[in-house]
C-alpha positions in Angstrom: 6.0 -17.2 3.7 5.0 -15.3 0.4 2.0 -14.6 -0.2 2.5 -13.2 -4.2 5.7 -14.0 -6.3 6.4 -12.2 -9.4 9.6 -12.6 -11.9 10.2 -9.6 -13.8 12.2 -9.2 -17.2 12.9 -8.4 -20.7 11.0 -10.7 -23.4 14.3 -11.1 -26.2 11.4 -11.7 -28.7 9.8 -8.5 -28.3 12.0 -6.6 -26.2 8.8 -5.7 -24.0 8.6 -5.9 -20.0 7.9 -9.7 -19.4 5.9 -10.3 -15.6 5.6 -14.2 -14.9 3.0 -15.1 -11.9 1.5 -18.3 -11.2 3.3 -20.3 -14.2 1.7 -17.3 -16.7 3.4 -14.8 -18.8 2.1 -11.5 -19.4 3.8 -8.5 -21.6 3.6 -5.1 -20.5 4.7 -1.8 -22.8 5.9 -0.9 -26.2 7.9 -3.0 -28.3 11.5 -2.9 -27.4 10.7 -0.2 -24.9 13.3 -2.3 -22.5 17.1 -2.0 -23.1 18.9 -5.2 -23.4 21.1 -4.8 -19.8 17.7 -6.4 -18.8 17.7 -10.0 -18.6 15.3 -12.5 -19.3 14.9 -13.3 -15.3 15.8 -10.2 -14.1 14.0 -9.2 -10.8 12.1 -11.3 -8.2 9.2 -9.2 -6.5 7.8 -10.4 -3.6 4.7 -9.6 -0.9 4.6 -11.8 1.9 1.5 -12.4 4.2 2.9 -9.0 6.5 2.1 -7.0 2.9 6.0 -6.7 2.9 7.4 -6.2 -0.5 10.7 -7.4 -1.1 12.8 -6.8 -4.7 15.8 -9.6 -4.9 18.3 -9.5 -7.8 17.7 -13.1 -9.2 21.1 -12.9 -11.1 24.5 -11.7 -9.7 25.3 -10.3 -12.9 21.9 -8.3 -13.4 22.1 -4.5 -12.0 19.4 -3.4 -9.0 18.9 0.2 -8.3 16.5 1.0 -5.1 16.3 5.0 -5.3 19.3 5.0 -6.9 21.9 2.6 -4.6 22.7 -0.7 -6.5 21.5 -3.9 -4.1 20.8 -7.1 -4.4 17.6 -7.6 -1.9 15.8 -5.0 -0.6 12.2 -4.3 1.1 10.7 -1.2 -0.8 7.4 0.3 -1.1 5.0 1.9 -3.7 7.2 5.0 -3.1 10.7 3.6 -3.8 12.1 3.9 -7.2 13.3 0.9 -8.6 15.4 0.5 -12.0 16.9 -2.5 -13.7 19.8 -2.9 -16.0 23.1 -0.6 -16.8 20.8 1.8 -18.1 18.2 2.4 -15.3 15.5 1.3 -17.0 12.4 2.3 -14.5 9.9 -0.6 -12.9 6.5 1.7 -12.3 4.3 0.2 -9.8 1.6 0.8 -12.0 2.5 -2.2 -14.0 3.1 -4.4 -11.1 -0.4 -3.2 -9.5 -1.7 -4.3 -12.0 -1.2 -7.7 -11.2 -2.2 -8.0 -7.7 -4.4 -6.2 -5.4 -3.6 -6.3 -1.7 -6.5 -5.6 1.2 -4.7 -5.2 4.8 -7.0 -7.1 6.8 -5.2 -6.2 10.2 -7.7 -4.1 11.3 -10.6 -6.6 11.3 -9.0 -8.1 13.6 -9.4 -5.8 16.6 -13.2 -5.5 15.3 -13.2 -9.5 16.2 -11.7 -9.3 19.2 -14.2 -6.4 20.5 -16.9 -8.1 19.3 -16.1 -11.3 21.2 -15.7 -9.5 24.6 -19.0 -7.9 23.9 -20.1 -11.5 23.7 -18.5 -12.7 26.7 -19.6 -9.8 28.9 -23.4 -10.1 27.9 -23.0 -13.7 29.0 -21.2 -13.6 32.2 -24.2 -10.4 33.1 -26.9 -13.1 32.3 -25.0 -16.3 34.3 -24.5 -13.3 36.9 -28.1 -12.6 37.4 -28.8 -15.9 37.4 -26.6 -16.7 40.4 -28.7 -13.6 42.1 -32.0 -14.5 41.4 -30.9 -18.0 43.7 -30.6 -15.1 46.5 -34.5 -15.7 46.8 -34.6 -19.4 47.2 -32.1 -19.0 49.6 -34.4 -16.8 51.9 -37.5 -18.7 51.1 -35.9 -22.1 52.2 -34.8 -20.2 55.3 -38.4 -18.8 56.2 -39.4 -22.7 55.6 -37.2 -24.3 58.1 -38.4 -21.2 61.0 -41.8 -22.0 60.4 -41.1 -26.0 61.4 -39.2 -24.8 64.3 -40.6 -23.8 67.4 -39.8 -20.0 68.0 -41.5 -17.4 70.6 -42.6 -13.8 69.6 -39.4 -12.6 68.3 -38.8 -16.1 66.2 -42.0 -15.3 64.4 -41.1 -11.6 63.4 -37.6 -12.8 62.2 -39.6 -15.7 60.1 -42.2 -12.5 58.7 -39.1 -10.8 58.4 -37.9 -13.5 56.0 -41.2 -14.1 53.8 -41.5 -10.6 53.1 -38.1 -10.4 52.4 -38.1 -13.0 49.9 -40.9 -12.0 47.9 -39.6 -8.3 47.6 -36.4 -9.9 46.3 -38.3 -12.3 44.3 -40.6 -9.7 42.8 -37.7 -7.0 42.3 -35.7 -10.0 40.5 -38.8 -10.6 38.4 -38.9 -7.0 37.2 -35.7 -7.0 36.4 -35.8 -10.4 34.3 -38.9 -9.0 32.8 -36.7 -6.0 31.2 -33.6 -8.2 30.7 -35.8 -10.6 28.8 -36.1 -7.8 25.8 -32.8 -5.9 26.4 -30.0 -8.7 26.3 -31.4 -10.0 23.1 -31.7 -6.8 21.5 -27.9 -5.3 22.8 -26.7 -8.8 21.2 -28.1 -8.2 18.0 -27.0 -4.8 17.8 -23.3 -6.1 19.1 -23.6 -8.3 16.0 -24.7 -5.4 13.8 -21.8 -3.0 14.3 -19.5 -6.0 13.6 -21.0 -7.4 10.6 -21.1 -3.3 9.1 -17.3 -3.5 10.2 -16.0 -6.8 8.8 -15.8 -6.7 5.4 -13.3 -5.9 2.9 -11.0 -3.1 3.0 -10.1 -3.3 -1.1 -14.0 -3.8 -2.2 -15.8 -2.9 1.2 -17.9 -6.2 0.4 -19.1 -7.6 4.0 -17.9 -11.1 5.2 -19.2 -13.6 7.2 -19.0 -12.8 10.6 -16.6 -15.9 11.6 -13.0 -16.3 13.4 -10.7 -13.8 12.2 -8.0 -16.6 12.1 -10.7 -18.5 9.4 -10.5 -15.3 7.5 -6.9 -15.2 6.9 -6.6 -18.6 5.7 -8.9 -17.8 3.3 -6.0 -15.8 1.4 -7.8 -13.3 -0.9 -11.4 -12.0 -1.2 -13.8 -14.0 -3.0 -15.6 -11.2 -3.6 -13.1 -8.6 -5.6 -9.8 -11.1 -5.3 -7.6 -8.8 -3.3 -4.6 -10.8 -1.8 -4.9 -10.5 2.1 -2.1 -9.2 4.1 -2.4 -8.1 8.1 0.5 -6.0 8.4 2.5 -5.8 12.3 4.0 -2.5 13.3 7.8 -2.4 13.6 
């Protein structure tokens, strides 16, 4: 799917570069500064949601030049040269930047991801201690039922044995708790910190709200500056 479409040709009127986008028209250059082997509807120039930009000959009859081999639909970049007509009159991406902005957003997604996991392993630690700290019940229920049973010398050691060792578990637990009680919170909200410093946008470096990176790509552009997103795949 594209993201950006732009048409690109001469104005007859004027003889200037004519850009349509978005049902507008806008002129670019001098006064018959482009030859007449450039058509009206010359060039479509394309971006899709990859930030790939593709240059298609709208009309058989038109002449495409990509670094100086005549096509008809090619993927190019800001450092291709791209000229239109018999006489090689030169597109310069200056003009066409002008136009569009793009911010790849790719990389916000891997600040996402890490800060999810950073999520999901403070909570699993905290469920974790929690399924610990039942440890003491379990050896304070156990000292209960010895001390309703009739046992000799050794039966009261082993209950002893039990009591103490549930409260050193239960107080160790409580220590613990007591410093988990101030540390979690505070290695959430600096988890939360480095992502919101991290996700914002690449064009204007404006921060977004810290949602679903899949939310943020719908979203299209930045509302701050405008730039067009793109989240660009390798290969």
């Amino acid at each position: 799917m594209n993201l950006i479409e732009l048409t690109i040709g001469r104005e007859a009127e004027s003889g200037k570069l004519c850009i349509a986008v978005g049902g507008k028209k806008v002129l670019a250059g001098d006064a018959d500064s482009v030859p007449k082997s450039v058509s009206r509807e010359h060039l479509r120039h394309t971006v899709s949601e990859e930030g790939h930009i593709t240059v298609e000959n709208i009309n058989i009859e038109n002449d495409l030049y990509v670094n100086g081999f005549g096509v008809e639909r090619k993927r190019v970049g800001h450092g291709d040269r791209i000229e239109l007509g018999r006489d090689r009159y030169q597109l310069e991406w200056d003009v066409l930047d002008r136009f569009f902005c793009l911010a790849d957003i790719s990389p916000l997604q891997q600040v996402w991801t890490d800060y999810q996991a950073e999520r999901l392993r403070l909570q699993i630690r905290e469920r974790r201690f929690g399924v610990l700290r039942s440890a003491t019940g379990i050896l304070t229920t156990a000292a209960m039922i010895l001390g309703f049973m009739e046992l000799g010398g050794n039966g009261n050691t082993l209950r002893l044995l039990l009591y103490g060792s549930s409260f050193a578990v239960t107080l160790l637990f409580f220590i613990i708790a007591w410093r988990a009680a101030s540390r979690v919170p505070l290695q959430q909200q600096a988890a939360e910190e480095r992502a919101r410093k991290a996700y914002r946008c690449p064009s204007c470096h404006c921060l977004f709200n810290l949602q679903n990176f899949d939310l943020l790509r719908q979203m299209k552009k930045c509302p701050h500056c405008g730039a067009f997103f793109v989240a660009t795949t390798e290969g």
